[in-house]
py3Dmol code that shows the C-alpha trace and the ligand (Angstrom):
import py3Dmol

protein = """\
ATOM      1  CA  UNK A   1     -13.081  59.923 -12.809  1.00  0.00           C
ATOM      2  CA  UNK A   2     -14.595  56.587 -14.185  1.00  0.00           C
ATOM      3  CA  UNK A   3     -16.623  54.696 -11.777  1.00  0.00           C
ATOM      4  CA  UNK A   4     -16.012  52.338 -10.211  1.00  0.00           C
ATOM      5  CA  UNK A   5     -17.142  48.887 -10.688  1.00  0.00           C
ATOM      6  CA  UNK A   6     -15.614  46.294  -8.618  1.00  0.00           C
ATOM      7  CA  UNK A   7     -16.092  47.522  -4.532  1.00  0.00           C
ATOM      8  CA  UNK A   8     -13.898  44.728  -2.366  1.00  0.00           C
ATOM      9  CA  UNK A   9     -13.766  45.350   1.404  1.00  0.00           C
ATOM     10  CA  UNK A  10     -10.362  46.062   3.304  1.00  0.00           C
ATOM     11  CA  UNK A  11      -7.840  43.397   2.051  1.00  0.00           C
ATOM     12  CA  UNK A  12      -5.058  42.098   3.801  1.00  0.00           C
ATOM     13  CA  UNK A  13      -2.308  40.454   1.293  1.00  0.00           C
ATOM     14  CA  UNK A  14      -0.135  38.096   3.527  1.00  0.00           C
ATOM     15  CA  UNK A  15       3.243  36.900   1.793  1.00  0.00           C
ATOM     16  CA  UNK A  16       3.667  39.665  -0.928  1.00  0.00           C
ATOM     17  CA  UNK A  17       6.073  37.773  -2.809  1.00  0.00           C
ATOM     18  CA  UNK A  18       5.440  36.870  -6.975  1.00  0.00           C
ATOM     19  CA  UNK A  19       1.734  35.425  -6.585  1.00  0.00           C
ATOM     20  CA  UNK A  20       1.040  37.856  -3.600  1.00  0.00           C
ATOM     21  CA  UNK A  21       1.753  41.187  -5.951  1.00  0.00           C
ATOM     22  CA  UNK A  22       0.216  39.496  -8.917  1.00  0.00           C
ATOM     23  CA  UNK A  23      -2.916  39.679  -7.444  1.00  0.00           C
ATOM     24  CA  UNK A  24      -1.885  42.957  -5.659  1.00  0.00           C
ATOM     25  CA  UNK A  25      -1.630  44.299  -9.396  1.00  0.00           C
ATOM     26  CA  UNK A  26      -5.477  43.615 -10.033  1.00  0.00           C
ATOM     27  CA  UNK A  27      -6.827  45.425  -6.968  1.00  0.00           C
ATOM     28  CA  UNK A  28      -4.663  48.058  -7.926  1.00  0.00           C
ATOM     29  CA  UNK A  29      -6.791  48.849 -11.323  1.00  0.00           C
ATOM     30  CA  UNK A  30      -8.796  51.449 -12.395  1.00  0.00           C
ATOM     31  CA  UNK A  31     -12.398  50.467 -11.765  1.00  0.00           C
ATOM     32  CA  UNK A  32     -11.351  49.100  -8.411  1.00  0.00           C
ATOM     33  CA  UNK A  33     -12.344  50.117  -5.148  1.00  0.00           C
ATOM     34  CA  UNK A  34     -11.103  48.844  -2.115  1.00  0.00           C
ATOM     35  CA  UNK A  35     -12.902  50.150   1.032  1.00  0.00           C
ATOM     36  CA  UNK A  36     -10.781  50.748   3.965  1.00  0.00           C
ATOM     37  CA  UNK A  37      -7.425  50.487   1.506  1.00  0.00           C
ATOM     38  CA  UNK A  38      -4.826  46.969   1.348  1.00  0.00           C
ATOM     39  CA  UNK A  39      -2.458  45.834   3.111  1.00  0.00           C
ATOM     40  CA  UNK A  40       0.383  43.698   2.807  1.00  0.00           C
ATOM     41  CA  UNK A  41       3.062  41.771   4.663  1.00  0.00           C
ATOM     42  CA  UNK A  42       6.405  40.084   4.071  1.00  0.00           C
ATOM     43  CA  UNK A  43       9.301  39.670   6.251  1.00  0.00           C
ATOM     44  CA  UNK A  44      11.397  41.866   5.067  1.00  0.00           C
ATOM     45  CA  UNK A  45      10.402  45.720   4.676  1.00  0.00           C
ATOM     46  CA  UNK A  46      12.534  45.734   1.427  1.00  0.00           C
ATOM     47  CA  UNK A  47      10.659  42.935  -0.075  1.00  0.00           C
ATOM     48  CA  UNK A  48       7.539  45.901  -0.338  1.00  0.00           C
ATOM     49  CA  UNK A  49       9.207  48.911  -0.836  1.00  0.00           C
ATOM     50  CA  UNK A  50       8.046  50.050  -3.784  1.00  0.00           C
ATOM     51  CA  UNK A  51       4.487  49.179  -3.092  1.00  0.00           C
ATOM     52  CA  UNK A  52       3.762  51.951  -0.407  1.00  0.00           C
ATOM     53  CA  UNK A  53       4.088  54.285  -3.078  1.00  0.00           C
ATOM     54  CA  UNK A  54       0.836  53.091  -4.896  1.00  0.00           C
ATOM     55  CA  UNK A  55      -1.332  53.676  -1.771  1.00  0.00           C
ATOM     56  CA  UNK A  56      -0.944  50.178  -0.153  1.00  0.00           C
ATOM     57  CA  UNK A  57      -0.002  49.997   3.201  1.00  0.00           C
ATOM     58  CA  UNK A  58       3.143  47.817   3.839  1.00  0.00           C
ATOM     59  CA  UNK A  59       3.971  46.427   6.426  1.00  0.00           C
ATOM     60  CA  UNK A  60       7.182  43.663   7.650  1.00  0.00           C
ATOM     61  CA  UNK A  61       7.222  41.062  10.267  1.00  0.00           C
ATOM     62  CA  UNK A  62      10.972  41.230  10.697  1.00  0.00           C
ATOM     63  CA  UNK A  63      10.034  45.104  11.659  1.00  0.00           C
ATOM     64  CA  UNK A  64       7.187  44.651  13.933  1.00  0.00           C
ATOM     65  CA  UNK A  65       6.461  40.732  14.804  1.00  0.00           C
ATOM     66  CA  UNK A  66       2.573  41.615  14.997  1.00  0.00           C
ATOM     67  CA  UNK A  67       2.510  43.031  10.977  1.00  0.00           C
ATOM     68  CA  UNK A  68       0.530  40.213  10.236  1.00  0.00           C
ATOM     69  CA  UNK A  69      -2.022  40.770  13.183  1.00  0.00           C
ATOM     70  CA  UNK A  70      -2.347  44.525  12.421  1.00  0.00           C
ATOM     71  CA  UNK A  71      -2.783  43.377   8.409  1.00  0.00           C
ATOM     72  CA  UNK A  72      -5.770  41.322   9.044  1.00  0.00           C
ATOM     73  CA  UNK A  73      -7.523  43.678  12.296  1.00  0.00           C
ATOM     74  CA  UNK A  74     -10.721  44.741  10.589  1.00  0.00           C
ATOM     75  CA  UNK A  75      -9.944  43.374   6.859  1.00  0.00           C
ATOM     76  CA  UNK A  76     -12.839  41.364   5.000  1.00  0.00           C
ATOM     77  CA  UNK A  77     -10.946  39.374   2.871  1.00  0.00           C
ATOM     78  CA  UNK A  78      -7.500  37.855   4.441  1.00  0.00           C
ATOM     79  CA  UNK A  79      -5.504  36.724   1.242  1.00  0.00           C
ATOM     80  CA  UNK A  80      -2.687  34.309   2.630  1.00  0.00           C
ATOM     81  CA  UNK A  81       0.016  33.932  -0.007  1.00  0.00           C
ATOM     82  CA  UNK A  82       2.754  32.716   1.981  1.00  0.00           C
ATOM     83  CA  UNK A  83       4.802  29.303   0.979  1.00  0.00           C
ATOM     84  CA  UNK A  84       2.534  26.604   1.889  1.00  0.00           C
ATOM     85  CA  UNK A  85       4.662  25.139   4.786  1.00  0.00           C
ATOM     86  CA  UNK A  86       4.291  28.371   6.715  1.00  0.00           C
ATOM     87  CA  UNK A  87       0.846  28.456   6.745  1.00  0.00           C
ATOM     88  CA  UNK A  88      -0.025  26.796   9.803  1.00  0.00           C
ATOM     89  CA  UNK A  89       2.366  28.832  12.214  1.00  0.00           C
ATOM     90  CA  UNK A  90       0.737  31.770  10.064  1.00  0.00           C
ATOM     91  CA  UNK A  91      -2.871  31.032  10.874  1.00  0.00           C
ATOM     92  CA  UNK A  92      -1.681  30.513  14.319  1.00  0.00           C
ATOM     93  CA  UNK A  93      -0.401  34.068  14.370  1.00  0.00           C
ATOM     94  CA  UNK A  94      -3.478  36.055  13.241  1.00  0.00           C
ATOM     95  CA  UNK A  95      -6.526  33.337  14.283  1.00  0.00           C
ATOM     96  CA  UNK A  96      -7.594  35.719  17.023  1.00  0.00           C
ATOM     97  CA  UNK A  97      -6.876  38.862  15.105  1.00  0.00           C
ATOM     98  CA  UNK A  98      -9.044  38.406  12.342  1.00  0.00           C
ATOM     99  CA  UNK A  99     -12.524  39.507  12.076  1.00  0.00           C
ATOM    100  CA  UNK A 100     -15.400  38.139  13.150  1.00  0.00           C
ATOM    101  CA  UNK A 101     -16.788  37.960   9.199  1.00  0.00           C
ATOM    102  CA  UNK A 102     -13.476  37.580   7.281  1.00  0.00           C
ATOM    103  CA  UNK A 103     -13.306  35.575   4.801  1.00  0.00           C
ATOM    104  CA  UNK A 104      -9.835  33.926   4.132  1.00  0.00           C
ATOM    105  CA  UNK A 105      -8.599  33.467   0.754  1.00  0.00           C
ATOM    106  CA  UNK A 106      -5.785  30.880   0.094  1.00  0.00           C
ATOM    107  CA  UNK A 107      -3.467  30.244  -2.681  1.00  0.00           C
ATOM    108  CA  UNK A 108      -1.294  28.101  -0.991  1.00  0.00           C
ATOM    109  CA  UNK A 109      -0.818  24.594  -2.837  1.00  0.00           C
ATOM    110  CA  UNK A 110      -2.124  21.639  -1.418  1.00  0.00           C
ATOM    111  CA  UNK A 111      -3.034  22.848   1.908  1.00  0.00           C
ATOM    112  CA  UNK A 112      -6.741  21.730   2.033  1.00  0.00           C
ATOM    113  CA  UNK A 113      -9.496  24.184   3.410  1.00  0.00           C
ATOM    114  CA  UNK A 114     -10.327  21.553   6.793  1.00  0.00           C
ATOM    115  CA  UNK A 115      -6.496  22.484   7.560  1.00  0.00           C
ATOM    116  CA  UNK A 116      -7.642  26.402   7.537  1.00  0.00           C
ATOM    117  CA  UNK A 117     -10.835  25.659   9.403  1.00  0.00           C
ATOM    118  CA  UNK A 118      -9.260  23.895  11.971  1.00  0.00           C
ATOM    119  CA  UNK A 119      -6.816  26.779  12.943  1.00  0.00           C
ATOM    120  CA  UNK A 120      -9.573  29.572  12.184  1.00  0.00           C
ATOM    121  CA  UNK A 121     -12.134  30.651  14.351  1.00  0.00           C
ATOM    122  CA  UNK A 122     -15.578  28.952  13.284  1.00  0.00           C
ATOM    123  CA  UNK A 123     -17.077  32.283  12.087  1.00  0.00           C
ATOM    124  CA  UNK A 124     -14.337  32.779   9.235  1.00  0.00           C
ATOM    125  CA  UNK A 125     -14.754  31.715   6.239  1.00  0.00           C
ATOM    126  CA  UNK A 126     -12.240  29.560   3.694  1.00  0.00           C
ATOM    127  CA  UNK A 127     -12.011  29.761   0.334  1.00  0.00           C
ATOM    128  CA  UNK A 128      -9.453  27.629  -1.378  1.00  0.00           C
ATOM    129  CA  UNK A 129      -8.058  29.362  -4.548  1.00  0.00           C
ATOM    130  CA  UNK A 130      -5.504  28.424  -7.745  1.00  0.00           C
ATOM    131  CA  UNK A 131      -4.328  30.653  -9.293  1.00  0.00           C
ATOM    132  CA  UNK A 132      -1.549  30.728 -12.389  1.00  0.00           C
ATOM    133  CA  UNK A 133       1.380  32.934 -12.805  1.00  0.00           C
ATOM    134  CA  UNK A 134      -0.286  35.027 -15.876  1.00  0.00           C
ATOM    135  CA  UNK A 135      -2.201  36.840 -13.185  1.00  0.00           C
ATOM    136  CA  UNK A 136       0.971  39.430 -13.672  1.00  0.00           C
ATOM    137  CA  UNK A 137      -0.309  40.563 -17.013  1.00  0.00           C
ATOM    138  CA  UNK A 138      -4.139  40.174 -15.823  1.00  0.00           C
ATOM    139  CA  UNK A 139      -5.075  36.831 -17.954  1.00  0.00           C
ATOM    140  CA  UNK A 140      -5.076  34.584 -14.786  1.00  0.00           C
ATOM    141  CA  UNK A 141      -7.019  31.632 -15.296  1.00  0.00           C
ATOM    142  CA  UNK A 142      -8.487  31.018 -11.296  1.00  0.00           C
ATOM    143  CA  UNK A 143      -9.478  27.658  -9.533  1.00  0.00           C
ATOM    144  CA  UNK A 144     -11.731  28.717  -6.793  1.00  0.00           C
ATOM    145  CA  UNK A 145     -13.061  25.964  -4.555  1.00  0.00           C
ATOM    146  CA  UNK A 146     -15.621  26.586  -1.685  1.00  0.00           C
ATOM    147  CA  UNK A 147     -14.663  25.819   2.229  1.00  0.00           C
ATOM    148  CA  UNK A 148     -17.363  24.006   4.653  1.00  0.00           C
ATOM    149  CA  UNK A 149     -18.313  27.540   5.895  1.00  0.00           C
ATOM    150  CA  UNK A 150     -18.128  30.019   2.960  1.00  0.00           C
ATOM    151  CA  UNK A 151     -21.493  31.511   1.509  1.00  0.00           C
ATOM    152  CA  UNK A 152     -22.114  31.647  -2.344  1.00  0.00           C
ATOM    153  CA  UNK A 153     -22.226  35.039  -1.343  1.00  0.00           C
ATOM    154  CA  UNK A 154     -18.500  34.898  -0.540  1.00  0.00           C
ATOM    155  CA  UNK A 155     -17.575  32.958  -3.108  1.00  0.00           C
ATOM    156  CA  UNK A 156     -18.825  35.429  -5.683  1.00  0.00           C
ATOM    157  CA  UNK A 157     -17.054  38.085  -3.887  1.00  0.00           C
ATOM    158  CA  UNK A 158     -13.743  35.894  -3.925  1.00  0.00           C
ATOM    159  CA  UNK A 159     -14.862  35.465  -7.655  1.00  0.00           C
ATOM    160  CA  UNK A 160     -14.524  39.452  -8.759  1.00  0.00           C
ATOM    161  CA  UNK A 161     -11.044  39.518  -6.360  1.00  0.00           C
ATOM    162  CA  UNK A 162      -9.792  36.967  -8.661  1.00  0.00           C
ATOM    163  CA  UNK A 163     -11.498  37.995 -11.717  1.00  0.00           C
ATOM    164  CA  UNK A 164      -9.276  41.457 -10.934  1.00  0.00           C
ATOM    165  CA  UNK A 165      -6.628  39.443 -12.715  1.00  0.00           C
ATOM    166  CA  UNK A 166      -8.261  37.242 -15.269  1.00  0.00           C
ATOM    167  CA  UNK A 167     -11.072  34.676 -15.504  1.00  0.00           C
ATOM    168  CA  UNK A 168     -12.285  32.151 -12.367  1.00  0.00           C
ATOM    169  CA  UNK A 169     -13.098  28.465 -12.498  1.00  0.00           C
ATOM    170  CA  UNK A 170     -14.945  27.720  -9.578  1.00  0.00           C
ATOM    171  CA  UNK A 171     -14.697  23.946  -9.216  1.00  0.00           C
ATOM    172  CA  UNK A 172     -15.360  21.401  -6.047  1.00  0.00           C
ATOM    173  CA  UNK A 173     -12.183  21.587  -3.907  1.00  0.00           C
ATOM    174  CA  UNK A 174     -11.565  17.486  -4.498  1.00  0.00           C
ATOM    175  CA  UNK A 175     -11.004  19.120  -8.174  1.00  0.00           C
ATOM    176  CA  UNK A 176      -8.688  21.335  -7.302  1.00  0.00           C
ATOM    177  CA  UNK A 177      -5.303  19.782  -7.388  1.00  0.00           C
ATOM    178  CA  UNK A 178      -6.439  18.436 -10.843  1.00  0.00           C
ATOM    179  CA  UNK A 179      -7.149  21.799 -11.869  1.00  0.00           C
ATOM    180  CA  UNK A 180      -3.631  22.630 -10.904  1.00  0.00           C
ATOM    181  CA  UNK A 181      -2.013  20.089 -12.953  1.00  0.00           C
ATOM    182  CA  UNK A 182      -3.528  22.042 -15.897  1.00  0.00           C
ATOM    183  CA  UNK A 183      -4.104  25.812 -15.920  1.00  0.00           C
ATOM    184  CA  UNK A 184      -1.949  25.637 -12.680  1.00  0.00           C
ATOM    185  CA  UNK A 185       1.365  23.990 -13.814  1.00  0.00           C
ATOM    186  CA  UNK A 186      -0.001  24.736 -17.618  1.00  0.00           C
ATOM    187  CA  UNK A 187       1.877  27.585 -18.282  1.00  0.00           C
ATOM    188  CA  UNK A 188       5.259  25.563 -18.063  1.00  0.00           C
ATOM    189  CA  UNK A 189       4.005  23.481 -20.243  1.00  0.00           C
ATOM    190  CA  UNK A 190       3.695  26.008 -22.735  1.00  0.00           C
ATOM    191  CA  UNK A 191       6.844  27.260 -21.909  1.00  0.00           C
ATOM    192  CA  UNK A 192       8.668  23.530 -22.730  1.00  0.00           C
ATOM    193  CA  UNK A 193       6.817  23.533 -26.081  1.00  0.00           C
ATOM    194  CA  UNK A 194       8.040  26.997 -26.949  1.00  0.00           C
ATOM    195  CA  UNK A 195      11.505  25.931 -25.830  1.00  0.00           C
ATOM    196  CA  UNK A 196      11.931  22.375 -27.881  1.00  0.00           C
ATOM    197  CA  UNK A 197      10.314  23.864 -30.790  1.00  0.00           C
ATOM    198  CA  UNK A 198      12.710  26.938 -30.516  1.00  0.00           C
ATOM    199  CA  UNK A 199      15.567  23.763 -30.954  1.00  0.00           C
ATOM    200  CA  UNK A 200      13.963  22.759 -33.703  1.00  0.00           C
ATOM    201  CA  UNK A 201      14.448  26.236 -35.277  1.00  0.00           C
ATOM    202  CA  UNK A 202      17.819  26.655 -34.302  1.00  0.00           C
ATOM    203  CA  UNK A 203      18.675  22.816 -35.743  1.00  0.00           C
ATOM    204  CA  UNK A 204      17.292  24.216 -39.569  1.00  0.00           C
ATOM    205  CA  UNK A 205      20.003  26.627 -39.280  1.00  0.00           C
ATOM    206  CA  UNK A 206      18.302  29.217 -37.732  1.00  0.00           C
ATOM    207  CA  UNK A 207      20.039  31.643 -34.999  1.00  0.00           C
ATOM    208  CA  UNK A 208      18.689  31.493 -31.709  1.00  0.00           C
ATOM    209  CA  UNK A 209      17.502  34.991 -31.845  1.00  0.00           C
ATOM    210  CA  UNK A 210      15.792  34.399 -35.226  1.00  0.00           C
ATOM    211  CA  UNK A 211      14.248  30.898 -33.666  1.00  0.00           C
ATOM    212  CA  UNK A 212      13.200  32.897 -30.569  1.00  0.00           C
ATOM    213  CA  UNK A 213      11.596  35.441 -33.152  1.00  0.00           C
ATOM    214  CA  UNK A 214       9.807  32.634 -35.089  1.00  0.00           C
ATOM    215  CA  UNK A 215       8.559  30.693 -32.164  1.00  0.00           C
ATOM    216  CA  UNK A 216       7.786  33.153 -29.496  1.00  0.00           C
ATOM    217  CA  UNK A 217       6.005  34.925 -32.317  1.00  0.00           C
ATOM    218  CA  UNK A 218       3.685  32.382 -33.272  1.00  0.00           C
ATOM    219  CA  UNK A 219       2.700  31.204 -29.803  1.00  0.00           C
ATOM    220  CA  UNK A 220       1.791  35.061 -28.338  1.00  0.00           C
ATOM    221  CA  UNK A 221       0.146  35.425 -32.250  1.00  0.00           C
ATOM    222  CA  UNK A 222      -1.841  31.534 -32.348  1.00  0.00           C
ATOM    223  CA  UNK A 223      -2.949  32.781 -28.751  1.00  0.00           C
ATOM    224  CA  UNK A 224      -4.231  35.831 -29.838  1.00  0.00           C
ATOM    225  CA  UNK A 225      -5.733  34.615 -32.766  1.00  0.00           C
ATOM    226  CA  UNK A 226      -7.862  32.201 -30.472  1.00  0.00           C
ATOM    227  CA  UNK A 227      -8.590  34.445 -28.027  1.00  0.00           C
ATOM    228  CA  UNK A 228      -9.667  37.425 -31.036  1.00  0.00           C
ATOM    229  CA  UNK A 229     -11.518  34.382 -32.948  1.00  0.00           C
ATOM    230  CA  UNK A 230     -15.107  32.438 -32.184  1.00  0.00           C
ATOM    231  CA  UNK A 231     -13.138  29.487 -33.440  1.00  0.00           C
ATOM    232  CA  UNK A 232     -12.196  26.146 -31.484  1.00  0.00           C
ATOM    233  CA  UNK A 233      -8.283  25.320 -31.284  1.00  0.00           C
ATOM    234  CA  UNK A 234      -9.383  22.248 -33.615  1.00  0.00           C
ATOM    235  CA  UNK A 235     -11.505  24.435 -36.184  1.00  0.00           C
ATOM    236  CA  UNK A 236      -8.233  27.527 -36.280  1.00  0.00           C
ATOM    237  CA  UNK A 237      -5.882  24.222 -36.966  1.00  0.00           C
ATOM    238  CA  UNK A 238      -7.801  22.934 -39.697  1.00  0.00           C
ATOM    239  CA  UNK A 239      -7.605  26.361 -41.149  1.00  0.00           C
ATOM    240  CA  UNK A 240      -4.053  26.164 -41.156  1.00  0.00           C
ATOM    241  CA  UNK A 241      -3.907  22.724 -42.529  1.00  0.00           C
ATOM    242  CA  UNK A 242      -4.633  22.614 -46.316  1.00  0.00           C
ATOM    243  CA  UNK A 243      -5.735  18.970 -47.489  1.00  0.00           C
ATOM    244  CA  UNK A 244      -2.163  17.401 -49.090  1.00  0.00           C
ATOM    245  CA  UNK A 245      -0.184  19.959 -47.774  1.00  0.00           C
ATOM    246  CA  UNK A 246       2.832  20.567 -45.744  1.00  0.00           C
ATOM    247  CA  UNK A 247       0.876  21.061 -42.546  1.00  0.00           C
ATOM    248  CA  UNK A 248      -0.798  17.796 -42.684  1.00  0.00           C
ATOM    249  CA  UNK A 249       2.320  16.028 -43.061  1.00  0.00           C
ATOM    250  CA  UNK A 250       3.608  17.335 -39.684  1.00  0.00           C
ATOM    251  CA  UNK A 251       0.431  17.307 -37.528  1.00  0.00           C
ATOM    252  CA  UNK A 252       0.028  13.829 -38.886  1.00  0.00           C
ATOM    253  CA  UNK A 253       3.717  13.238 -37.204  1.00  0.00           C
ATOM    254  CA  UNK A 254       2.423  14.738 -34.194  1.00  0.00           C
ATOM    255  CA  UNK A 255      -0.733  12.685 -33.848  1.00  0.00           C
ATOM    256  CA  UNK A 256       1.430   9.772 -33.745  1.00  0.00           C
ATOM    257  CA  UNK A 257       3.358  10.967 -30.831  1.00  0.00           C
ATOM    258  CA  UNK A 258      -0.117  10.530 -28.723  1.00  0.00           C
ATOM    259  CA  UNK A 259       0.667  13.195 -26.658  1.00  0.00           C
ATOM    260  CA  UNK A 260      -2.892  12.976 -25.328  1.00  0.00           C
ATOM    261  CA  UNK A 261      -1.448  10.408 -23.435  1.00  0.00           C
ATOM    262  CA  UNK A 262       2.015  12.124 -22.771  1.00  0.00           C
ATOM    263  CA  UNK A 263      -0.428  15.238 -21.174  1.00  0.00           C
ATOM    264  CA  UNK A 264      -2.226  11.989 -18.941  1.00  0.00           C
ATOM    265  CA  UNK A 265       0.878  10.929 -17.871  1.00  0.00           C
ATOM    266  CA  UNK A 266       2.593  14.275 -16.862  1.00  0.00           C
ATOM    267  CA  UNK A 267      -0.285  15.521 -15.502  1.00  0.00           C
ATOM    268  CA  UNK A 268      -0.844  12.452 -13.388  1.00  0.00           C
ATOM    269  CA  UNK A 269       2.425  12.621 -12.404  1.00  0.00           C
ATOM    270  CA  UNK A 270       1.895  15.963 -11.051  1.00  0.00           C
ATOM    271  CA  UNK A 271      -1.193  14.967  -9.250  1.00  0.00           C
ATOM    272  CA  UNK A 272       0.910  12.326  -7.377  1.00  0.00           C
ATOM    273  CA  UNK A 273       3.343  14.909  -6.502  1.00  0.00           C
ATOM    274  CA  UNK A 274       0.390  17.068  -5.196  1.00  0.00           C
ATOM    275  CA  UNK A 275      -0.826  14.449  -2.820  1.00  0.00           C
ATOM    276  CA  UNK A 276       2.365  13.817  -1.358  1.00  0.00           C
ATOM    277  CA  UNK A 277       2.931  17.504  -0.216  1.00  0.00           C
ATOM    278  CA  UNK A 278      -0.397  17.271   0.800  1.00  0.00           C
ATOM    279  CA  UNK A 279       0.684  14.497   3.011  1.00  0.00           C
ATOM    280  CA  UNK A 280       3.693  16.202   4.044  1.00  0.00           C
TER     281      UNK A 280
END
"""
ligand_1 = """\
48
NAP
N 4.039 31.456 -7.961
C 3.047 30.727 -8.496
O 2.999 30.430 -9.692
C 1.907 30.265 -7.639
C 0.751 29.776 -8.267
C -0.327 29.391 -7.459
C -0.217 29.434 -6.092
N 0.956 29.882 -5.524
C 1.045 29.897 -4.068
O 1.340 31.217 -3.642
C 2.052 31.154 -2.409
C 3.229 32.083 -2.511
O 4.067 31.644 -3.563
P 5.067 32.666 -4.268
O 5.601 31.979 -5.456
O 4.419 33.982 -4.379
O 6.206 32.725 -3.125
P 7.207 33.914 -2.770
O 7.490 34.754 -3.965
O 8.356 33.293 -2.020
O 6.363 34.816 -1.753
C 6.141 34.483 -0.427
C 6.097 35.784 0.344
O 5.703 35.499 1.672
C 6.415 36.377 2.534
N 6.419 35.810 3.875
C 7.097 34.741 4.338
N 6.782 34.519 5.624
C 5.891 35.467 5.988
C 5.198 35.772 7.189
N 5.349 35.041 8.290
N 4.349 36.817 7.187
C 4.164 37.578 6.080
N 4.801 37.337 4.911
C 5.659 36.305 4.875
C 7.785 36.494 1.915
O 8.417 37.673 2.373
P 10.047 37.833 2.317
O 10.382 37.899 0.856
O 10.314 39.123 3.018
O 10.603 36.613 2.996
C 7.427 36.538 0.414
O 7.238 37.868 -0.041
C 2.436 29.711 -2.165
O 1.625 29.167 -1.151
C 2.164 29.038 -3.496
O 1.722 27.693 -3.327
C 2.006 30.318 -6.258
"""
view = py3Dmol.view(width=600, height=400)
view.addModel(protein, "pdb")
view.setStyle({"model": 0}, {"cartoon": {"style": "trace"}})
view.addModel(ligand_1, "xyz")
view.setStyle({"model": 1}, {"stick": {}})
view.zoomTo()
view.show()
């Protein structure tokens, strides 16, 4: 048996749906130890079928309309990863349920943390979290903002939940939705580049499966490569970019396309977007 070297209290997983059984996935780990075992909620008991078979304790609210209330009774960390515009009646649902100590974790977008601390009991804690959908393969990258009432003794235990699934950021919560437009939207931006330079293949007369070979290829490998290397992005291009060459030619193309300012501009755009749900 290896031992183990994250210990988490009981955790109660509310809204197991993609982001919900992401993190799920990390707890679930060797090295890992829960005390007093997970929990985890949906509406629907099919929704977390399969996850009763790995030990965690599922439970439905379409079932049994107190699931949620059960979830959280003696859990120290309440992880609420339902759609944002159910939180409140959520919060409403468990406030007097919860323990004393909890502290309640929340990856809901754009709901701030004075929204949780209004509907929580003032002895629970709020910690505001962002994290991105790579958390399914464990290379997460976290935002993790503190609430009014958390300790940075709570925040560092929020910090080795998250870390369960990849690396934290712990940033001011007024940084937050910035954050998001970056690692938390990033990974569709990746995604779009992948796509239109996948086009590109297929318009030099490649097939799509050979473009999707080509492209998808050298993104996972350039990744890798940075990840393997002590290297900046800038000092692994220049590598790849001999003086005269063909390279130079097309990142030259590419620096003329400013899409420093394309990445303001979407990413401001998505910060707009943020403060208008916010707003709701
Ligand atoms: N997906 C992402 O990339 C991402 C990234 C960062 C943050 N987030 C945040 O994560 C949250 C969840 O997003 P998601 O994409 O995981 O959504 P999702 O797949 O739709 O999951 C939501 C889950 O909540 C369950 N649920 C709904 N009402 C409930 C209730 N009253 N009690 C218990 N469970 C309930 C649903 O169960 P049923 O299926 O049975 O209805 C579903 O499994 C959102 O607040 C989102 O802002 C998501």
């Amino acid at each position: 048996m290896s031992e183990s070297v994250v210990e988490l209290p009981k955790i109660a997983i509310l809204g197991a749906g993609s982001m919900g059984r992401a993190i799920l996935s990390g707890l679930l780990k060797p090295g890992v130890h829960v005390d007093g075992g997970i929990v985890v909620t949906n509406r629907s008991a099919r929704s977390a079928e399969s996850l009763t078979e790995q030990g965690v304790t599922s439970l439905a609210t379409d079932d049994d309309p107190d699931a949620n209330r059960k979830a959280v009774a003696g859990a120290g960390i309440v992880l609420v990863a339902v759609k944002p515009a159910m939180v409140p009646d959520l919060l409403a649902g468990i406030s007097d349920a919860l323990d004393p100590n909890a502290i309640v974790v929340s990856v809901a977008a754009g709901v701030p943390v004075t929204r949780f601390e209004e509907l929580l009991p003032a002895s629970v804690a709020v910690v505001r979290s962002m994290p991105n959908t790579p958390a399914i393969v464990g290379k997460a990258v976290t935002g993790v903002s503190a609430g009014g009432r958390s300790t940075p003794e709570q925040i560092a235990l929020v910090r080795e939940l998250f870390e369960t699934v990849g690396t934290v950021v712990e940033v001011p919560e007024s940084q937050l939705d910035a954050l998001s437009t970056i690692s938390g939207s990033g990974p569709a931006y990746v995604y779009f580049f992948i796509e239109q330079l996948t086009a590109t293949a297929v318009s030099k007369g490649f097939s799509p499966e050979q473009a999707a070979e080509l492209v998808n290829g050298t993104f996972i490998g350039a990744a890798a490569l940075l990840d393997a290397s002590d290297a900046t992005p800038e000092q692994l291009r220049i590598q790849v970019t001999s003086p005269k060459g063909t390279t130079e030619r097309a990142v030259a193309v590419l620096q003329d396309a400013d899409l420093k300012s394309v990445f303001d501009r979407a990413t401001d755009a998505a910060l707009v977007r943020a403060r208008e749900l916010a707003a709701g």
